[in-house]
C-alpha positions in Angstrom: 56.2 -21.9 -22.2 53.2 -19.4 -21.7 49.8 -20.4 -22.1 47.2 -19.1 -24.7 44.2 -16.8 -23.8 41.5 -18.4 -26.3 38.3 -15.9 -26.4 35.5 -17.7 -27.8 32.4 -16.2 -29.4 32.3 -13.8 -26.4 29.6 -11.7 -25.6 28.5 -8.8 -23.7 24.9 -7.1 -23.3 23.8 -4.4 -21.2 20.1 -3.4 -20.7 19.8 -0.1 -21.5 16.7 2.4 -20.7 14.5 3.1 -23.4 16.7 1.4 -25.8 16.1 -2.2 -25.3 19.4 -4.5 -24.9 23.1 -3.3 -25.9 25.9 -5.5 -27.6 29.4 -4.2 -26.4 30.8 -7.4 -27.4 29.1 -9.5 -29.8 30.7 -12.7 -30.5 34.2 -12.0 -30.9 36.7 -15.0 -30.7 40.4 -14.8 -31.6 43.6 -16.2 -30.0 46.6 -14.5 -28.1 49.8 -16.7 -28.4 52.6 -16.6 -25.9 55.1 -14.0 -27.0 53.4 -11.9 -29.2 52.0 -8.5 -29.5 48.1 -8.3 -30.4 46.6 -4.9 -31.5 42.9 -4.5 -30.8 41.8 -1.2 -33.0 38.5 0.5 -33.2 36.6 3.6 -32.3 35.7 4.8 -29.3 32.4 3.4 -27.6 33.0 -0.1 -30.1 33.0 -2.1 -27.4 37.0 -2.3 -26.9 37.4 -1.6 -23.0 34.1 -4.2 -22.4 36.3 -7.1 -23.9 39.8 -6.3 -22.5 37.7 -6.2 -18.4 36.1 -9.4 -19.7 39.1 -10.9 -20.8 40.5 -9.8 -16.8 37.4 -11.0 -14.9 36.3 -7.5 -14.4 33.0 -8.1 -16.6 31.0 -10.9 -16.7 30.0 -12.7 -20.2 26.5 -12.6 -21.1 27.5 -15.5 -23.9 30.6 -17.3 -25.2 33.9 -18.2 -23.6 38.0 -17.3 -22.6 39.7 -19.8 -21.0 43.9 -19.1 -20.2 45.4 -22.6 -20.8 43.1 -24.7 -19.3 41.0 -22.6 -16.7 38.3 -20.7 -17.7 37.8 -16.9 -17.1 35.4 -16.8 -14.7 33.9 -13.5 -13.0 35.9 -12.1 -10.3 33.8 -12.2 -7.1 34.5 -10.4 -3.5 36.9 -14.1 -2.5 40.4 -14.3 -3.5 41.3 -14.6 -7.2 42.2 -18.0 -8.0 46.4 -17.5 -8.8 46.5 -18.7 -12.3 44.1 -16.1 -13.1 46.6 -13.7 -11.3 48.7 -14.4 -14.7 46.4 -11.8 -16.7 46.7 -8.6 -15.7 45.8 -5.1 -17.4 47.3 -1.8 -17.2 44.3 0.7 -17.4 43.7 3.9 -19.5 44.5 6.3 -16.7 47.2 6.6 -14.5 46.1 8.7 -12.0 43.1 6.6 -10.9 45.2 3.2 -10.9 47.4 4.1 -8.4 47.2 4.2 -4.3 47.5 7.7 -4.1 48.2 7.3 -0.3 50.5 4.3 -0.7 54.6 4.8 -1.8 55.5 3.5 -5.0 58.1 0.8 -3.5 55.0 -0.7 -1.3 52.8 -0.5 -4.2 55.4 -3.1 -6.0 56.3 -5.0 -3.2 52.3 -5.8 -2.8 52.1 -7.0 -6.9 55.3 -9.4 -6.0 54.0 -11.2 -3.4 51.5 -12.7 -6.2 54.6 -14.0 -7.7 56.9 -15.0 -4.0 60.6 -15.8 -5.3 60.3 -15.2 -8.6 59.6 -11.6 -9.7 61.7 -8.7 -10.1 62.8 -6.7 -7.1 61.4 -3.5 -6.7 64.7 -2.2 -8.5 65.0 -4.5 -11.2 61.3 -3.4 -11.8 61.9 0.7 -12.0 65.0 -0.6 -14.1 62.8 -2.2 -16.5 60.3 0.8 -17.1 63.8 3.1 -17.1 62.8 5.1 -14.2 65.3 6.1 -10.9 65.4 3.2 -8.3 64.7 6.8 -5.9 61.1 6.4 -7.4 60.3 4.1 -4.8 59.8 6.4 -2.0 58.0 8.6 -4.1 53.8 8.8 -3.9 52.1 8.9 -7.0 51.6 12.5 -7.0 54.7 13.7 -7.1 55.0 11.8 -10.8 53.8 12.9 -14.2 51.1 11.1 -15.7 54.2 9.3 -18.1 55.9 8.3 -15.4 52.7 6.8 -13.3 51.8 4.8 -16.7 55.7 3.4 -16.6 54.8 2.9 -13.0 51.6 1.1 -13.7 53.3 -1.0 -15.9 56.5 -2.0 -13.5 53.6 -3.1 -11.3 51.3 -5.4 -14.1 54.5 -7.1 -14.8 55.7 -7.5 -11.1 53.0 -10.3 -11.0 55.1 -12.5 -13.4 52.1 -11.7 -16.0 51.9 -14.2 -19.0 49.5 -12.2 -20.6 49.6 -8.1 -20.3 46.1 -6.5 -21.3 46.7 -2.5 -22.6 43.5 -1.1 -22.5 44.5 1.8 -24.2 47.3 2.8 -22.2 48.8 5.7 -24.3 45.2 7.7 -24.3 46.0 10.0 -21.5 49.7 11.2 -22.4 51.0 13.7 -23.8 51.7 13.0 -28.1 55.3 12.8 -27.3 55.2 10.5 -24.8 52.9 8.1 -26.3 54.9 5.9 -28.9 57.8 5.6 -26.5 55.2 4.2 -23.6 54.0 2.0 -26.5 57.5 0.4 -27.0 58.4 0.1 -23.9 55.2 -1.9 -23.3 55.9 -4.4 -26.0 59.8 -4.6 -24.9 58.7 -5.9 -20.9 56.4 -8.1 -22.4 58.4 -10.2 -24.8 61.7 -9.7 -22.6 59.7 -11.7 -19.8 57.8 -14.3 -22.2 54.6 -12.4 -22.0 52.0 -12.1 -24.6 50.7 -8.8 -25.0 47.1 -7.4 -25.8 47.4 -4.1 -26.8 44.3 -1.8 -27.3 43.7 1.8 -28.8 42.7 3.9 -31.3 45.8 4.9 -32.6 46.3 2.9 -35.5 49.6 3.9 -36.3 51.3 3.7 -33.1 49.4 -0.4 -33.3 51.2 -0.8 -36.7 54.6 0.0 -34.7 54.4 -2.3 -32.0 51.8 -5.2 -33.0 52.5 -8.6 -34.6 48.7 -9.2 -35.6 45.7 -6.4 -35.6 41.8 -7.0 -35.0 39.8 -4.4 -35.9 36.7 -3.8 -33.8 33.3 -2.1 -34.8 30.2 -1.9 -33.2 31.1 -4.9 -31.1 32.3 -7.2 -33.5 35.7 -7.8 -34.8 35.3 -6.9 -38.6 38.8 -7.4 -40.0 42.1 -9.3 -38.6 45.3 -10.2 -39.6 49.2 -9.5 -40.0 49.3 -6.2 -39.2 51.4 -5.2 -42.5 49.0 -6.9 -44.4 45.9 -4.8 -42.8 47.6 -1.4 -42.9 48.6 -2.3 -46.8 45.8 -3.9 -48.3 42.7 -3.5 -46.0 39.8 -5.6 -47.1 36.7 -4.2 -45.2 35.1 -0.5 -45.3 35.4 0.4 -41.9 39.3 -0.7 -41.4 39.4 1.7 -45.4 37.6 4.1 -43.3 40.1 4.4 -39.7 43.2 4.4 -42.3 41.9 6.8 -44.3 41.7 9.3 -41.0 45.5 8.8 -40.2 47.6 12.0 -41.2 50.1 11.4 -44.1 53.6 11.5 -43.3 56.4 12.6 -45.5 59.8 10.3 -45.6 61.3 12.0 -42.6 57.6 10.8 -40.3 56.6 14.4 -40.2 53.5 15.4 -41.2 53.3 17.7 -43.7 51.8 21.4 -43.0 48.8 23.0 -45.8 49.3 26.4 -46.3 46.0 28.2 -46.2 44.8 29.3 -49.7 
């Protein structure tokens, strides 16, 4: 049985010149059960990508709490992770920054198993997983497209033997076509291997397709949550009216429907 990721009353602030001190995250608390999918929401700059590199180690809290099970999130410092911590890991926005440019892809994956020695994947069962070519292995990351590094990226969170997978909006830099598909695939690796999953973006629709629960995030503070059904049908506050209300209308065949000019 996984453990849960508790974030409690979390907060964030940066000193910014001229304008005094800046909440990213201003007291957000919520709870991320084994085996489900979570959807984080919100506009750009609302302080989404602060929480998901607190909830990693990456940022330190000015206020507030996350604890995984029973050990608390501390700060990752220049020493060696502690191992349980290992058990959270994010895949990042952009592919082509996350990756060893200089390193094959098989090494790549070998390094993320030896954080889980004897029980992860082998490098093939990994590429399986993320439904790329076993060949991929002696590739470098150049030689991929920026869908195929994400699938990468994400062969390699879950080499770890992750029980919590943090998207911080994963699906931002591919192609339209490409992004639902990365989306599932991401909530399918999770759940198959008992892994909660933390899914951030923008994209509210792709969220309602993939996500068990929503939060909805503005100005640094989670203004609406709930099933996600429940939010996309019968949204209670303005600003979760307001992201819906952006979302292009689809006719009964999911195609958006063209406006002749007048």
């Amino acid at each position: 049985m996984g453990r849960e990721l508790v974030v409690d009353d979390a907060r964030v602030t940066y000193s910014v010149a001229g304008r005094g001190q800046l909440n990213a995250v201003d007291g957000v608390s919520f709870t991320l059960e084994p085996g489900t999918v979570l959807g984080l929401v919100g506009e750009s700059g609302c302080g989404k990508s602060t929480l998901a590199r607190a909830l990693c180690g990456l940022t330190p809290l000015s206020g507030g709490g996350i604890r995984f099970g029973d050990k608390p999130v501390a700060p990752m410092r220049l020493s060696r992770r502690e191992p349980e911590l290992l058990r959270v890991q994010m895949v990042f926005q952009n592919p082509y920054a996350s990756l060893n440019p200089r390193r094959r892809i098989g090494k790549q994956l070998e390094d993320a198993r030896r954080i889980h020695p004897g029980q992860a994947p082998t490098v093939g069962e990994l590429l399986d997983e993320v439904e790329l070519p076993r060949s991929t292995a002696a590739g470098f990351p150049y030689q991929f497209s920026g869908g195929q590094r994400q699938r990468i990226a994400i062969a390699r969170a879950m080499a770890t033997g992750p029980e919590v997978l943090i998207g911080d909006e994963p699906i931002a830099s591919l192609d339209a076509s490409l992004q639902s598909k990365v989306a599932q695939l991401m909530r399918r690796v999770a759940l198959d291997s008992g892994a909660a999953l933390l899914f951030i973006s923008h994209d509210l629709a792709i969220v309602r397709t993939i996500a068990d629960r929503v939060l909805v995030m503005s100005a640094g503070k989670i203004v609406e949550s709930g099933p996600t059904q429940r939010v996309w049908q019968q949204p209670e506050h303005p600003y979760t009216k307001r992201l819906l209300g952006a979302i292009p209308a689809v006719d009964g065949l999911g195609r958006i429907p063209l406006v002749e000019p007048r």
